[in-house]
N, C-alpha and C positions, 0 to 999 in steps of 0.2 A: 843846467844839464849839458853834457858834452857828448861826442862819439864822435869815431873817426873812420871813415873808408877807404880802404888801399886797394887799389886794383893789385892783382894777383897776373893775370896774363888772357892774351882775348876778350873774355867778357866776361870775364870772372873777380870778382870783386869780396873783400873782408871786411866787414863791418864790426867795430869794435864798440864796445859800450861802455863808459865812465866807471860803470860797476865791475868791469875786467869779462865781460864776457863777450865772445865772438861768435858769429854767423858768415856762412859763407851766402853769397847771393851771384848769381849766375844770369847768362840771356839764353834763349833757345840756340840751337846750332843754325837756325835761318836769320840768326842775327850777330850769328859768329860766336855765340857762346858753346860749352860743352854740357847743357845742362845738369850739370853738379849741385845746383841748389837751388832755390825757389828765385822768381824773376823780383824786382824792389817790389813793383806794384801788389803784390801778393805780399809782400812782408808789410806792407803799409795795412792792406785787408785784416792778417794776423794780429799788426798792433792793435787795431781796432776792438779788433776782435776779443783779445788779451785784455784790454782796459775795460772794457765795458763789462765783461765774465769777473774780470778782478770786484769792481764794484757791485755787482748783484750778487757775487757769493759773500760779500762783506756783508752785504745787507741780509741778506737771508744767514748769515752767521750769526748775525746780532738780535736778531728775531728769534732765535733758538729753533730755526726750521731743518726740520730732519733729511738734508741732503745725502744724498748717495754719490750723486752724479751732476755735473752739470756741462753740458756743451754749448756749442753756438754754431750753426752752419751757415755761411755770409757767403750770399749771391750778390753780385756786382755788375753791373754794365757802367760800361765808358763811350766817351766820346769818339764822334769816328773820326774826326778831326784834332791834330794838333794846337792845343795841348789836351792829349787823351786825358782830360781829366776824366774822375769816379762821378758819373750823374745819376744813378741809382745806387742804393746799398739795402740788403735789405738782411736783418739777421733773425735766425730761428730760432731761438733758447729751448733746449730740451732738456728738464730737470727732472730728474730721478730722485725718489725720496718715499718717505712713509708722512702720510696726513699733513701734505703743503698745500697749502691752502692758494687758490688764485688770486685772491687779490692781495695778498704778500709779494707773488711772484711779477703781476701788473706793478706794485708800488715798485719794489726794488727796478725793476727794466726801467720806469719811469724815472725815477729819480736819476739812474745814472742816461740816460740820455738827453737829460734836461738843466743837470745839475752839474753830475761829477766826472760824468767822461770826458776828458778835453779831446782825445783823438775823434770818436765820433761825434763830438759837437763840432769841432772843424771841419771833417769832412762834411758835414751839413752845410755848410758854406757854398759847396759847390754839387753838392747830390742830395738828391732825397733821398734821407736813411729813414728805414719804416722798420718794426722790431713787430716779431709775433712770437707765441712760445706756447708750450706743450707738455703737459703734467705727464710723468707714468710713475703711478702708486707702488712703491718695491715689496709696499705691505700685503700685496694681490700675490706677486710672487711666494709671501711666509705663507700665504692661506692656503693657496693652493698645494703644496709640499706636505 
């Protein structure tokens, strides 16, 4: 795997990816950025984010579970000290669907943070990443209608 980063001007940076696509990434204006785009650390959170949703929708795809929707809302604390490493992580799966069963939704989050996420398996290395998640029935919404 490759990618490449080009500073762009100030604190403004393009991050280019193997697969031909770009992201702009940006510092606040107290760091001399123009905030144009999300800060690295946050793109790091996103990756995470990204991998581990990538694996639990694979898993709950191959299980024939009736997804609608799936998100993940990732809280994070860092270090106050250089190097602000990530020493907590913690993410909320909220999956929208008709008749998903929980311990489907516990196996798949399991699996890929034990197994198949490489980004939050790494970040594990230096934060505790904790995962919780939250069923809503889209089947409640036909009924009610």
């Amino acid at each position: 795997m490759q990618a490449r980063v080009k500073w762009v001007e100030n604190m403004s940076f393009i991050g280019q990816s193997a697969s031909g696509h770009s992201v702009l990434m940006d510092g606040s204006p107290e760091a001399g950025g123009n905030n144009l785009g999300p800060r690295p650390m946050e793109m790091l959170l996103m990756g995470a984010g990204g991998c581990t949703s990538f694996d639990v929708m694979s898993i709950l795809k191959k299980a024939r579970a009736n997804v609608d929707s799936c998100e993940v809302d990732i809280t994070a604390e860092r270090a106050d000290s250089e190097p602000k490493v990530f020493t907590k992580i913690h993410l909320h799966f909220i999956i929208k669907g008709r008749d998903i069963r929980q311990e489907l939704v516990e196996r798949a989050i399991h699996l890929s943070a034990t197994k198949y996420c490489s980004a939050t398996i790494m970040l594990g290395k230096t934060a505790d990443v904790t995962h919780d998640f939250e069923i809503i029935d889209s089947g409640a919404d036909q009924a009610s209608a």
